[in-house]
C-alpha positions as CSV (number, residue, x, y, z in Angstrom):
1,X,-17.4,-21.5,7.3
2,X,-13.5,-23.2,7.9
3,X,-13.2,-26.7,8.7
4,X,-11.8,-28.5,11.2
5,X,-12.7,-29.1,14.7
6,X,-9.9,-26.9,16.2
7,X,-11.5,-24.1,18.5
8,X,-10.8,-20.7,19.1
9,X,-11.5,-17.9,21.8
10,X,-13.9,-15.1,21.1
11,X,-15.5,-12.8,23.8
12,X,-17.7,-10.0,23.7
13,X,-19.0,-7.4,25.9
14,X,-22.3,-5.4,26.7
15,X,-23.5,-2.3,27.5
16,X,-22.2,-2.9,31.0
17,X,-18.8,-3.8,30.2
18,X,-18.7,-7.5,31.5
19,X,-16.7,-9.3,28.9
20,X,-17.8,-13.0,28.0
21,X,-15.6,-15.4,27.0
22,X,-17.1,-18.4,24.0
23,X,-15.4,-20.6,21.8
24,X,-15.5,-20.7,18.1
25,X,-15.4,-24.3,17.2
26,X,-14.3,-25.4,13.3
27,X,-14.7,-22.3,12.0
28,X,-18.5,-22.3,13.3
29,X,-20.0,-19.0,16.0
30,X,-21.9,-20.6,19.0
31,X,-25.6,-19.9,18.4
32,X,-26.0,-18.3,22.3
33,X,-23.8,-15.6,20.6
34,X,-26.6,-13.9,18.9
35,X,-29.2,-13.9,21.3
36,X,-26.9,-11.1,23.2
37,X,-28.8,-8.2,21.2
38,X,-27.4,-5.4,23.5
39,X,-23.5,-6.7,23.1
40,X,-21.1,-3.6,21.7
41,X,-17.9,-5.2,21.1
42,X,-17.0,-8.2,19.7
43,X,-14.0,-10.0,18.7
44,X,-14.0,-13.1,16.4
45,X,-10.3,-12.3,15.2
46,X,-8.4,-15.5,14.1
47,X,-11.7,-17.9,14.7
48,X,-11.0,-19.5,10.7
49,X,-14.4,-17.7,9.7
50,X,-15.2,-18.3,5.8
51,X,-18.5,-16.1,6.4
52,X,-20.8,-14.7,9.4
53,X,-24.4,-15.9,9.8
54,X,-26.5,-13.3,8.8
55,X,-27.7,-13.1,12.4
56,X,-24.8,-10.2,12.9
57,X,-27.1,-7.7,11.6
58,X,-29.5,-8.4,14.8
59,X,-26.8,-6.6,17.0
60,X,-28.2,-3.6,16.5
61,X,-25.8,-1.5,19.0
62,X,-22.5,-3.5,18.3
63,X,-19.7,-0.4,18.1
64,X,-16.8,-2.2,17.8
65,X,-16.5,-5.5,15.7
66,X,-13.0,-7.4,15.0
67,X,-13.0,-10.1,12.2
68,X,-8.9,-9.5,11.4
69,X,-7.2,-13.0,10.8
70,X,-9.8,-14.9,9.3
71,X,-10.5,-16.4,6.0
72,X,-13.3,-14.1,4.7
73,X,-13.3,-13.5,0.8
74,X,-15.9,-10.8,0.6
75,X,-17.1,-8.5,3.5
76,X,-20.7,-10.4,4.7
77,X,-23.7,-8.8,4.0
78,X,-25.1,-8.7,7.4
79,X,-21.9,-6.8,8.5
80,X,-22.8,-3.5,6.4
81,X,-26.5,-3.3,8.6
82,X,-24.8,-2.3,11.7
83,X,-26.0,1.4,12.2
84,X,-23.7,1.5,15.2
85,X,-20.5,0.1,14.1
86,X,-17.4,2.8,14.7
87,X,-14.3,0.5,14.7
88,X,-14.0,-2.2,12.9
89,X,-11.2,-5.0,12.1
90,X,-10.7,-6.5,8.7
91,X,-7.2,-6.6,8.1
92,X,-5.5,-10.8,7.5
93,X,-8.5,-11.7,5.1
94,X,-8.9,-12.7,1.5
95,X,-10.1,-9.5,0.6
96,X,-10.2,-7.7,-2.7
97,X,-12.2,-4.8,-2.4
98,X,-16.2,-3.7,-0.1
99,X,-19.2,-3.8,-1.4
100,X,-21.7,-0.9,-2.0
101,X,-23.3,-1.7,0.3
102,X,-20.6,-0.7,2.9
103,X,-21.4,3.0,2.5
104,X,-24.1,2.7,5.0
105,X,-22.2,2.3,7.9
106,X,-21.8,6.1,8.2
107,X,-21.1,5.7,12.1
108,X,-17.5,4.3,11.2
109,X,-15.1,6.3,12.4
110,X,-12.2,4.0,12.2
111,X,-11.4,0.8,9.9
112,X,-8.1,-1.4,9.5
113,X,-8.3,-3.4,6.0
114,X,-4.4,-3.9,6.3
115,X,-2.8,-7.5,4.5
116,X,-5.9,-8.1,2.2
117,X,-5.3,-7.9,-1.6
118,X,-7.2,-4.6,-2.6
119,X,-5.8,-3.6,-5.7
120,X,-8.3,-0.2,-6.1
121,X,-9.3,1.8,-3.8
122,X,-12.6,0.9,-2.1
123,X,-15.5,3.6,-4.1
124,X,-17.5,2.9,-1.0
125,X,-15.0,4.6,1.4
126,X,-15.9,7.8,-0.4
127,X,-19.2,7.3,1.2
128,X,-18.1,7.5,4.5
129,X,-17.0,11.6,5.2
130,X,-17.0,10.8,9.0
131,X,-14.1,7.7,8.5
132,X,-11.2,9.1,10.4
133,X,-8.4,6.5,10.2
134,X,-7.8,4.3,7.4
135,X,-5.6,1.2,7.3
136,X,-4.6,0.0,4.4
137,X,-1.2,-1.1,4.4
138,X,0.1,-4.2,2.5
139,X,-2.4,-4.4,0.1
140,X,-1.7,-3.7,-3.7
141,X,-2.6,-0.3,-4.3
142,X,-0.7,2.2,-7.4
143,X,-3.1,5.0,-7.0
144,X,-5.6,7.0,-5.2
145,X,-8.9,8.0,-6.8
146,X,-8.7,12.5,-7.7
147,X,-12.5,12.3,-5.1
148,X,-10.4,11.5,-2.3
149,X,-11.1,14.9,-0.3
150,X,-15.1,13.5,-0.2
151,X,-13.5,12.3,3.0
152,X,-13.4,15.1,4.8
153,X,-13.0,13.4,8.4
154,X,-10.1,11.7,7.8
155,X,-7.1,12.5,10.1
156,X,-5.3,9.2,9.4
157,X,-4.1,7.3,6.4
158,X,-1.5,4.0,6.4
159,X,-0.7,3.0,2.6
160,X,2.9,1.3,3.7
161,X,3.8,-1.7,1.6
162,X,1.9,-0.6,-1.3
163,X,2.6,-0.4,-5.2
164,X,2.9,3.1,-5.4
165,X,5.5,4.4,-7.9
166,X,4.6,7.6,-7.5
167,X,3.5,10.5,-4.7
168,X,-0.2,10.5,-5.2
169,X,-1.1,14.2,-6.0
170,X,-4.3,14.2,-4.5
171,X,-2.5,13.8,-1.0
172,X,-1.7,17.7,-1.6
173,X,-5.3,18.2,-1.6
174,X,-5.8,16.4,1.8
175,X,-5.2,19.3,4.2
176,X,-6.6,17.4,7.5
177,X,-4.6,14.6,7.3
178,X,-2.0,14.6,10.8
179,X,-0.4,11.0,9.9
180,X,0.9,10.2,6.5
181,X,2.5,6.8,6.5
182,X,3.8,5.7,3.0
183,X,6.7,3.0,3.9
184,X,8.0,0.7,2.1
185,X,6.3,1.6,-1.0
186,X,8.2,2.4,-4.5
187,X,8.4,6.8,-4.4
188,X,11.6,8.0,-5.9
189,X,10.8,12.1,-5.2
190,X,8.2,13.8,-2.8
191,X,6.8,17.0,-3.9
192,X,6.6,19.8,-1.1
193,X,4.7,18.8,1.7
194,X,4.1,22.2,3.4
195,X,0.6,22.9,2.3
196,X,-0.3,19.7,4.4
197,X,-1.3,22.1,7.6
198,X,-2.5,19.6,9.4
199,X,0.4,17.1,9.3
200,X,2.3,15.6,12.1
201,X,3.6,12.4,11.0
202,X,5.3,11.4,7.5
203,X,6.6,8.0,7.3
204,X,8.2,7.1,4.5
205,X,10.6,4.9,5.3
206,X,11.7,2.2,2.5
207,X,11.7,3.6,-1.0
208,X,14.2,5.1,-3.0
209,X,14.7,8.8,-2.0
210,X,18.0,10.6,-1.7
211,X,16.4,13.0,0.7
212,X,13.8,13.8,3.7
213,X,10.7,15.6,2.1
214,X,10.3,19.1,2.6
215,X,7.7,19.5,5.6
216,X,6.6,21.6,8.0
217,X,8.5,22.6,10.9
218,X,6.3,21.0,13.2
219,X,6.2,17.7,11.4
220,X,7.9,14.7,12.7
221,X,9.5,12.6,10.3
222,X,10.2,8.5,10.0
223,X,12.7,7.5,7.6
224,X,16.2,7.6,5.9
225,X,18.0,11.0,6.9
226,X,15.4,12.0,8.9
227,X,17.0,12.2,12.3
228,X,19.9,14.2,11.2
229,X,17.1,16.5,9.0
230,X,15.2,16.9,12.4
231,X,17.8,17.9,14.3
232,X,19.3,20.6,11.7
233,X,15.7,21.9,11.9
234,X,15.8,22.0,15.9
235,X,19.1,24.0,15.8
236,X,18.2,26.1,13.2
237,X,14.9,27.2,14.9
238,X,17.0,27.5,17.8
239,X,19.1,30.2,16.6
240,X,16.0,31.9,14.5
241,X,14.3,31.6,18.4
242,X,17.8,33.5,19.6
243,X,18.0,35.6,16.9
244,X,14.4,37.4,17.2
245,X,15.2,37.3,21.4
246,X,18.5,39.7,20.4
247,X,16.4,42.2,18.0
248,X,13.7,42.4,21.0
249,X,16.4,43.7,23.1
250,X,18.2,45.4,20.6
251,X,14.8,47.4,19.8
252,X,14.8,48.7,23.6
253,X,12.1,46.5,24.5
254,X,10.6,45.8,28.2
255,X,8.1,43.8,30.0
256,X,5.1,45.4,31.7
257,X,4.3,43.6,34.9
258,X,1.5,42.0,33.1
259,X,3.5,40.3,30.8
260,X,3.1,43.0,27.8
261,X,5.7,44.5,25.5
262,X,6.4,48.3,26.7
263,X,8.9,50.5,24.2
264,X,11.6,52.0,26.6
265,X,11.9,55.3,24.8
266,X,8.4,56.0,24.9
267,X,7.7,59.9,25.3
């Protein structure tokens, strides 16, 4: 574990939601830390942590765990044995990839890997269907892997501040994703983005496009040209709104009392 004799907050919570506040001393977990077998969350972000006793896998019911900030090189063992774990916080590390191993947390339902130095996509996430948000921003990905849609649950995917050169064709295949966030990344053209159905947030602020990509009306977008795109769509959906209101009217259309269309002319 780190050196030094510096200390560092850490709390942690149980079932009842009474949060206890320890100290991380040097880089070393107090051992009264693991004899809390019931505890959910727990936060050990910025503690200088090297590794994690293998005494983590004894919290059996831990949901949330936060080890962002630290100095970890590889994700501990005792970390993938946590049946329970849904959110978890790597991002800050020394990390270059996950281990096999990391499959078997199929309860994670979110996980922030963001400012690590992952270089290929992590095989092991294509494990996890039931992952719904992804961080991986700042890390040194150029591609995505063609199995991507294994991940059937996922809503959510930050790749800002990556290598890409390109748009990665398999996001075309990823019809559930709502947020798309691809700043600050190296894409020159964006193919049509309407067949994303689900979308409802494209970032892409930060590379070299001469244009907004070509979404769905009911996307919002972040980056250059996209307010003055945004509202150009609002006006013209406006008018197309106006336009159909006028050809109701003109068709001698009028309202029920319930609401209902009734044709005026009707014999």
């Amino acid at each position: 574990m780190g050196s030094g004799g510096s200390t560092c907050p850490i709390s942690a919570e149980g079932p009842a939601g009474v949060e206890q506040r320890l100290e991380a001393r040097g880089g070393q977990l107090p051992p009264a830390l693991w004899a809390q077998r019931g505890l959910r969350k727990l936060y050990l972000s910025g503690a200088g942590l090297r590794d994690v006793p293998a005494e983590l896998a004894s919290l059996r019911h831990l949901r949330t765990l936060a080890l962002d900030g630290n100095e970890l090189m590889e994700v501990p063992e005792a970390l993938c044995q946590l049946p329970c774990l849904a959110y978890l916080y790597l991002g800050r590390n020394g990390l270059q990839g996950l281990p096999p191993a990391f499959s078997h947390l199929q309860s994670l339902r979110c996980l922030w890997l963001e400012g690590n130095f992952v270089g290929r996509f992590p095989h092991a996430l294509l494990g996890l269907p039931g992952l719904r948000s992804l961080q991986l921003g700042d890390n040194r990905l150029a591609r995505l892997p063609s199995c991507l849609p294994r991940m059937a649950g996922l809503q959510g995917l930050w790749l800002y501040g990556n290598r890409f050169q390109h748009f990665p064709p398999v996001l075309l295949r990823m019809t559930q994703l709502r947020i798309l966030d691809l700043d600050r990344n190296r894409i020159a053209c964006f193919p049509d983005l309407q067949c994303l159905a689900g979308l409802c947030l494209l970032s892409y602020d930060h590379n070299p496009v001469r244009q907004p990509p070509c979404v769905a009306d009911t996307v919002r977008l972040v980056g250059s040209g996209a307010v003055e795109y945004m509202e150009a769509r609002e006006e013209r959906l406006r008018e197309q709104q106006q336009l159909e209101e006028e050809e109701a009217e003109g068709t001698g259309m009028i309202p029920r009392d319930d609401g209902s269309p009734l044709l005026q002319d009707t014999p």
